[in-house]
C-alpha positions in Angstrom: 0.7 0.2 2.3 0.9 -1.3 4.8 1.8 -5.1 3.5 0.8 -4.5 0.0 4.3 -4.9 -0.3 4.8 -5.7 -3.7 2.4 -3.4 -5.3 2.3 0.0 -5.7 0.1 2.8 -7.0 3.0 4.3 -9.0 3.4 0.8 -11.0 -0.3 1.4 -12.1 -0.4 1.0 -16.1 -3.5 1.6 -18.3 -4.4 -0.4 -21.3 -4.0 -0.7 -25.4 -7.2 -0.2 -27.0 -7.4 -2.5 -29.4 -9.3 -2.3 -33.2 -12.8 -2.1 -32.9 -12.6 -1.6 -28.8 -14.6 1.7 -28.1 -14.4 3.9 -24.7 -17.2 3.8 -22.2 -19.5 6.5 -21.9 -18.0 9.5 -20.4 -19.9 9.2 -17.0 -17.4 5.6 -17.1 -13.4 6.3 -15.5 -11.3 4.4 -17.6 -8.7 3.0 -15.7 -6.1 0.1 -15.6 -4.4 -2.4 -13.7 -0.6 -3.9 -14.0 -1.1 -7.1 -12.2 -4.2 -8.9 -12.0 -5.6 -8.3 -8.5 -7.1 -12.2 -8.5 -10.8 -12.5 -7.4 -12.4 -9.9 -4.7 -11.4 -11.9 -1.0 -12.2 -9.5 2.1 -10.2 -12.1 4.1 -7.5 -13.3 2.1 -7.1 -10.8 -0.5 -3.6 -9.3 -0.6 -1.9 -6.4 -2.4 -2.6 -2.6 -4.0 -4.9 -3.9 -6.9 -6.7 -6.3 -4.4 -7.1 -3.2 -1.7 -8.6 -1.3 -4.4 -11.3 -3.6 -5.7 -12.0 -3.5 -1.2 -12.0 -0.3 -1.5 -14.5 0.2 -4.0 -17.0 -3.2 -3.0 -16.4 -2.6 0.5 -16.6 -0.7 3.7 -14.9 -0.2 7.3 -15.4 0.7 10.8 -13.8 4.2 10.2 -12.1 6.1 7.3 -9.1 8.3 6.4 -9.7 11.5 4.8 -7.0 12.8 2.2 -6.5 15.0 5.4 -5.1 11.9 7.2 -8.3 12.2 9.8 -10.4 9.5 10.9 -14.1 10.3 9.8 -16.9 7.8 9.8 -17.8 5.0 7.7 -19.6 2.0 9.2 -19.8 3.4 12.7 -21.0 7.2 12.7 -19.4 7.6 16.2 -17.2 6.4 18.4 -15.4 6.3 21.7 -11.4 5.7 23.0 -11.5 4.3 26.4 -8.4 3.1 27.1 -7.5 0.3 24.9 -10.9 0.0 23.9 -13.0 1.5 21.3 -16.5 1.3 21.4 -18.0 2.0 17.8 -21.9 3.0 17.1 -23.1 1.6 13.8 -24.7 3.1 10.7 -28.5 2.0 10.8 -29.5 1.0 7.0 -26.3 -0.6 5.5 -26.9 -3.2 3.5 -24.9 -5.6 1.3 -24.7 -5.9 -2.6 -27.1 -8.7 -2.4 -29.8 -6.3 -0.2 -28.7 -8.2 3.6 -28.7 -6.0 6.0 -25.0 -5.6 8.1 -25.0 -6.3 11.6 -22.7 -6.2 14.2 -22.0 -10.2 13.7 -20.8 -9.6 10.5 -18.1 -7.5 11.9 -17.2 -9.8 14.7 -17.4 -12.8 11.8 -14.7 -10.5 9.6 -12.6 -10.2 12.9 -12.6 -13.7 13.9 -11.7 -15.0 10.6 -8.8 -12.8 9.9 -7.5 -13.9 13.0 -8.4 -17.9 12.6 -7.0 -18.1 9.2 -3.2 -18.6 8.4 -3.5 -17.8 4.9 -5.6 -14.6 5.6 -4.1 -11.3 4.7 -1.0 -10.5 6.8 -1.9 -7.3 6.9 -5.1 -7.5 8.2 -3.9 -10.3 10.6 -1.0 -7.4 11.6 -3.8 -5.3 12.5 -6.1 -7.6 14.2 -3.3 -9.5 16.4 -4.9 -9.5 20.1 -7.8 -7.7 19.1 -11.2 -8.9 21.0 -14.7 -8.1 19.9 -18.0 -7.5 22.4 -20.9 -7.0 20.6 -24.2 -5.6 22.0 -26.9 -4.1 20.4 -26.1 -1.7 17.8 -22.8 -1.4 19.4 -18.8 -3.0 18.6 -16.3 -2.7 21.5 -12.9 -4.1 20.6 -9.7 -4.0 22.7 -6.1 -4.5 22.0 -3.0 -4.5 23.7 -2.3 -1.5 20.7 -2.8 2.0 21.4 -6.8 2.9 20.7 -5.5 5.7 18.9 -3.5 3.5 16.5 -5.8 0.6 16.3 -8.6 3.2 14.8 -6.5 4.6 11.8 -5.1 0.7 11.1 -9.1 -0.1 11.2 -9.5 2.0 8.1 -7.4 -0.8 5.9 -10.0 -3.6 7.3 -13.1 -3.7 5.4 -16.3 -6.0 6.2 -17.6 -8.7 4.6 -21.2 -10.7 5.3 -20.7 -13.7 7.6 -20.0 -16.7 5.8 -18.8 -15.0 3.0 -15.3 -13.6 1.7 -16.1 -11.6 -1.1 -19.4 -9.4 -0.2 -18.9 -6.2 0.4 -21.3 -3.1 1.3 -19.2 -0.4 0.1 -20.3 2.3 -2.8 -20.1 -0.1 -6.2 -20.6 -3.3 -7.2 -18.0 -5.7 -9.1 -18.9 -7.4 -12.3 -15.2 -9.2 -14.0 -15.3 -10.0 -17.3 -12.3 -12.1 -18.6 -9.4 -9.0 -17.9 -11.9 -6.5 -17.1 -13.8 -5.3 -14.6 -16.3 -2.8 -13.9 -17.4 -1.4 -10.9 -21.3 0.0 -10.8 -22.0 2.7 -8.1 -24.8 1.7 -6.3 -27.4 3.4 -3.2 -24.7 3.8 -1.1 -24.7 6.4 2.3 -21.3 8.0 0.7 -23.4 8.5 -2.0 -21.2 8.4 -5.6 -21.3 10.7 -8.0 -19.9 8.9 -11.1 -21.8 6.3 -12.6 -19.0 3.7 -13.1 -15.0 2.8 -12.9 -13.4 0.4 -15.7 -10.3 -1.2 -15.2 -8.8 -3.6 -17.9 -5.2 -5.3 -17.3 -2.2 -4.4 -19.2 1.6 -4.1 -17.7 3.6 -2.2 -20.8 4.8 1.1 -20.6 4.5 2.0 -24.0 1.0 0.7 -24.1 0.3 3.3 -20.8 1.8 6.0 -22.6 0.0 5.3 -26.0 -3.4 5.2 -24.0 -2.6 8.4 -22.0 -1.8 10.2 -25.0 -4.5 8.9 -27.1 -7.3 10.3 -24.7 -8.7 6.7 -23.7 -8.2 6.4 -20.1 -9.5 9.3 -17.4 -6.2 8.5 -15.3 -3.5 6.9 -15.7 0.5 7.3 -14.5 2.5 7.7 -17.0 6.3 5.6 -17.2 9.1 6.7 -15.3 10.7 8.7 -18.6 12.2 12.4 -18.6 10.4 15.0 -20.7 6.9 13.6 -20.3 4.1 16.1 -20.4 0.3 15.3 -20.4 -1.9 16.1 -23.2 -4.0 18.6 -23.0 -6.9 17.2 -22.2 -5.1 15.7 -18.7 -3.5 17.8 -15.9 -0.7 16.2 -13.7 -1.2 15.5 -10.5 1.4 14.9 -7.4 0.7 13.0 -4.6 2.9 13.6 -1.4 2.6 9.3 -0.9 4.9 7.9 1.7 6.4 5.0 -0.8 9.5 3.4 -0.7 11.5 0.7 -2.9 12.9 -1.1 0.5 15.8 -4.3 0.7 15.2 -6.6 3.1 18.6 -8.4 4.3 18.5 -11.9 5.4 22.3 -11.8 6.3 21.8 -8.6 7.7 24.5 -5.8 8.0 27.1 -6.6 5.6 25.0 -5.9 2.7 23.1 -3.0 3.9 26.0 -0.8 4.9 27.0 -1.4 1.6 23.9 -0.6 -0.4 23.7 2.5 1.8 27.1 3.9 0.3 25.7 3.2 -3.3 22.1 4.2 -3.0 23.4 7.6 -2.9 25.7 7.0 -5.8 23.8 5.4 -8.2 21.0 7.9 -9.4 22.0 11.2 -10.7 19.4 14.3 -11.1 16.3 13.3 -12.9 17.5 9.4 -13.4 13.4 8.9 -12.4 11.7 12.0 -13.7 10.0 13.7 -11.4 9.0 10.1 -9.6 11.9 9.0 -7.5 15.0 10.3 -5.6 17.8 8.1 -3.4 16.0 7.7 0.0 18.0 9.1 2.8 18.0 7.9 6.4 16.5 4.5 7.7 12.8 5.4 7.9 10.8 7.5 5.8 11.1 11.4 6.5 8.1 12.1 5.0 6.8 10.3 8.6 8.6 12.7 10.7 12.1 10.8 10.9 15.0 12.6 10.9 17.7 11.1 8.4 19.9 8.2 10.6 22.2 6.0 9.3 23.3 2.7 9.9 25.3 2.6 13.8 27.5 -0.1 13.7 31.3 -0.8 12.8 31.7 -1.3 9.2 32.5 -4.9 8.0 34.4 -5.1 4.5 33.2 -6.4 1.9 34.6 -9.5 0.5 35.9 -8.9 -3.4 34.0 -11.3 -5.7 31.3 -11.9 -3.3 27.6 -12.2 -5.2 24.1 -11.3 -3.7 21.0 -12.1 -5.8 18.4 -9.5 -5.1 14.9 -10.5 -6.0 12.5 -8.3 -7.5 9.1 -8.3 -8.8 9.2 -8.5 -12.5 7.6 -6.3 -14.9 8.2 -3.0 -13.1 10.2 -1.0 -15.4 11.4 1.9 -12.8 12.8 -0.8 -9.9 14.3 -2.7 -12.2 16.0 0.4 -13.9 17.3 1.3 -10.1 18.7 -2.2 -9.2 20.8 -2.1 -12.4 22.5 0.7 -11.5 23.1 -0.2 -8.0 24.4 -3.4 -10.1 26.8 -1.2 -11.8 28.4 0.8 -8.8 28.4 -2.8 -6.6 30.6 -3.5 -9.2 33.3 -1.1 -8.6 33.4 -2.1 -5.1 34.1 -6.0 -6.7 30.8 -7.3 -5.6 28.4 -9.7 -7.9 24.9 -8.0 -7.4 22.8 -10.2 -9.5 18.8 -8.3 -9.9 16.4 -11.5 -10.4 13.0 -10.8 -11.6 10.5 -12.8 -10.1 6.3 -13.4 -10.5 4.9 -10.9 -7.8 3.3 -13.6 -5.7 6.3 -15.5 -5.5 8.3 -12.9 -4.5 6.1 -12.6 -1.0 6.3 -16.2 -0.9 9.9 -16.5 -0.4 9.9 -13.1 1.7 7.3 -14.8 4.0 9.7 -17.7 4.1 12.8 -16.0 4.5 14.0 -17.7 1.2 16.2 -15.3 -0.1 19.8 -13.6 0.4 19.0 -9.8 -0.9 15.0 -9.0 -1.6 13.2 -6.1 -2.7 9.5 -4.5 -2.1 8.0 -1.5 -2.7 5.7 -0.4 0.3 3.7 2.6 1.0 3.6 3.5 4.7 0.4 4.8 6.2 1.1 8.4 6.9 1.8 8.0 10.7 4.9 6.7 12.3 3.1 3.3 13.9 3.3 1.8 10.3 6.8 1.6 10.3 6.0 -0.8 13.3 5.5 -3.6 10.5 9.0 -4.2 9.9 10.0 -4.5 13.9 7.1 -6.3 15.1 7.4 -9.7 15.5 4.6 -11.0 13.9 5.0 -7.5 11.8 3.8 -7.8 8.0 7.2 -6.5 7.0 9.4 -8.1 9.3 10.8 -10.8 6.9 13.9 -11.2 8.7 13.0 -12.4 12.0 14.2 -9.0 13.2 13.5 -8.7 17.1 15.3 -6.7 20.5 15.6 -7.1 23.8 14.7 -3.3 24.2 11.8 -3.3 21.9 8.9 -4.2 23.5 9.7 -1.7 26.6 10.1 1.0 24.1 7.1 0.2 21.8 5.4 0.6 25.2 5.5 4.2 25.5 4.5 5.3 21.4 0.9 6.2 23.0 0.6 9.1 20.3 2.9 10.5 16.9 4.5 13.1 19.4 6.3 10.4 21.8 10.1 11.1 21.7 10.4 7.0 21.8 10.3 7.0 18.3 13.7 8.5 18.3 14.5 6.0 20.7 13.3 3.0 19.0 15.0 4.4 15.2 18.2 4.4 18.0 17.7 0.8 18.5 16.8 -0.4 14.8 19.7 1.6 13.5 22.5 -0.7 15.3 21.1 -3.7 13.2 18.4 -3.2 10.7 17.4 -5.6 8.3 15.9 -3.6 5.9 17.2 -0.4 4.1 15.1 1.5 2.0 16.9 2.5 -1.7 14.0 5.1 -3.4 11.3 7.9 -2.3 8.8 7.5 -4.3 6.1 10.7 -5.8 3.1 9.8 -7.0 2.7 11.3 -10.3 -1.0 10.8 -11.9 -2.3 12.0 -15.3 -6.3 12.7 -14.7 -9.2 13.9 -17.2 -9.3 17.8 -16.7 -12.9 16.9 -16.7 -12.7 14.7 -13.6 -12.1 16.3 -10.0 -10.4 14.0 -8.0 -8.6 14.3 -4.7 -5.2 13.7 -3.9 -3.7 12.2 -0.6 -0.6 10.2 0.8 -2.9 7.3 0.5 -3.9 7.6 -3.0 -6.6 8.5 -4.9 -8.3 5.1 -4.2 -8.1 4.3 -0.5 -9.6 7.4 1.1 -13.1 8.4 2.1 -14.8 9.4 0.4 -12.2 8.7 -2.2 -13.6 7.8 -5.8 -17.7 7.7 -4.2 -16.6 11.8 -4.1 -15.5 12.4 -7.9 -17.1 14.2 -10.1 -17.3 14.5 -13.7 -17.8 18.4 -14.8 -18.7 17.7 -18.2 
């Protein structure tokens, strides 16, 4: 995830079938969504549910395979010069409505992100200082980011028509229907192999299990709960997704150094399953990061001091973990108070900085640059206002994943973080035996060719 900071494929829930509702036709993947994803907005749109309905409607520059590779989408070639990239478009794409894309409607997509305020921080994140030259059947951009890092953050920007915020050329179309929607593959150059994907909205657990055990979704992840098995017309599927539960501090260190001491406290063996563990370290490990903690003198806590720690309601597992960290603050006399909040609130008052103690799960793109979002300044996960005098001379020289600066800068963000990161999550998914999927650190959603490449083998 980038941004999609509040959402996250392992709070995906599936729905309860109701009397007389009947299952699509088994060419259709029955699926689900927890939060409603609000409508389809290639410039706007924010969060996991939203960046799958872009995934599906929409297309981008380049993709990343479940490999982690950049392979083409939109442009079938391209060049790094420098800090410019010069991209070669696909002849023959065309838009849901029949247009034909052209290189303005990529500059249009650019340009907007980047005028709008209220555009998707992410995608603003990404774009910040990039400039677009168009000529003939050719996109140059240049940014004062690595061109190596700038293509695989490209992959999470899809295109939409000029003029337009919700019109995508990617392998289906979207039809919604009240709390459903359906997504039609169309003639598409990845071209899909299954004939449709159904989502309907539901956010209990014990409807998820019911519908996973019943045999009426294709895929679905099944609730944080020991001793859960699929049935046996589902195989279990683990995805190695860098995804972390991750407290941002507006006062800073006290609070952090202690939830650092309880994180590793609070969960005993198989408190999660099989889904989660206490994250170690400052930055993910799964990103190359060797374990650091906090480097700066302890400050004591205060006895009968109270934090409240907003979370995004209606997630079963987080809220399970902050209770426990509630529990061990406790025998260190400190007031944690867990507040559940509506998930769109919650990023307003993180964009804000309206909050003491906040939480947000996030899944990191499988390459150290994303952990650049929460040092940045104008970083999509830098809530806090974090900044350093050393940074920008040491962001300087992360010109590829093998530059030992990113030892340096975890050096640097380690003396006064403002984020600390509580659980590693696994993705654990329930599929269809039938249905031959392909898993990845990003999902089964967000990759190329990613659900245009399932199959149905019955």
């Amino acid at each position: 995830m980038r941004a999609q900071a509040l959402i996250l494929l392992l709070a995906l829930a599936s729905p309860a079938l109701g009397i007389g509702q009947t299952v699509q036709t088994a060419q259709t993947v029955e699926e689900s969504f927890a939060r409603d994803p609000g409508p389809l907005d290639f410039i706007h749109g924010e969060g996991y549910e939203q960046a799958i309905l872009q995934s599906l409607t929409g297309d981008t520059l380049v993709g990343l395979d479940a490999q982690n590779r950049v392979v083409p989408r939109l442009s079938d070639n391209w060049k790094l010069e420098g800090k410019r990239i010069r991209f070669h478009l696909r002849t023959g794409v065309r838009f849901s409505n029949g247009a034909l894309l052209i290189p303005a409607d990529i500059a249009w997509t650019i340009h907007e992100i980047q005028a709008k305020e209220d555009a998707s921080p992410t995608k603003r994140g990404i774009l910040q200082g990039v400039k677009v030259r168009l000529s003939g059947s050719y996109v140059e951009l240049s940014s004062p980011k690595p061109a190596a890092r700038l293509l695989m953050e490209l992959a999470h920007v899809p295109v939409t028509r000029k003029g337009s915020v919700d019109m995508g050329s990617g392998p289906f179309t979207l039809v919604r229907k009240g709390s459903e929607w359906t997504f039609t593959a169309r003639s598409h150059f990845l071209n899909p192999k299954i004939t449709a994907i159904h989502f309907r909205l539901i956010a209990d657990d014990q409807a998820l299990l019911q519908n996973l055990q019943k045999g009426w979704l294709s895929i679905g992840v099944p609730p944080a709960r020991n001793n859960l098995h699929p049935p046996s017309a589902m195989i279990e599927l683990h995805q190695p997704t860098r995804a972390q539960l991750i407290v941002f501090s507006e006062a800073g260190l006290p609070p952090l150094q202690a939830l650092e001491g309880w994180r590793g406290e609070s969960f005993p063996a198989n408190f999660f399953s099989a889904k989660a563990r206490a994250s170690r370290g400052l930055w993910p490990e799964s990103l190359g990061f060797p374990p650091m903690k906090i480097q700066a003198p302890a400050q004591p806590l205060s006895k009968g001091r109270h934090w409240e720690l907003l979370y995004s309601s209606g997630d079963e597992l987080v809220q399970k973990a902050l209770m426990a960290l509630r529990e061990r603050a406790k025998q260190d006399g400190v007031d944690l108070e867990p507040k559940p909040v509506e998930a769109a609130l919650l990023y307003q008052r993180l964009q804000k900085g309206d909050f003491q103690l906040a939480s947000a799960l996030n899944i990191f793109d499988p390459n150290p640059w994303s952990v650049l979002e929460l040092l940045e300044p104008n970083g999509p996960m830098n809530f806090c206002g974090w900044k350093d005098a050393k940074f920008p001379g040491v962001a300087a020289k992360l010109d590829s994943v093998q530059s030992p600066a990113w030892l340096e800068l975890q050096k640097i963000w380690a003396t006064h973080p403002t984020a600390l990161p509580i659980l590693d999550f696994t993705s654990v998914v329930w599929v269809d035996k039938h249905l031959k999927v392909e898993a990845s650190a990003l999902g089964l959603y967000l990759t190329t060719p990613g659900p245009a490449g399932w199959t149905w083998t019955k």
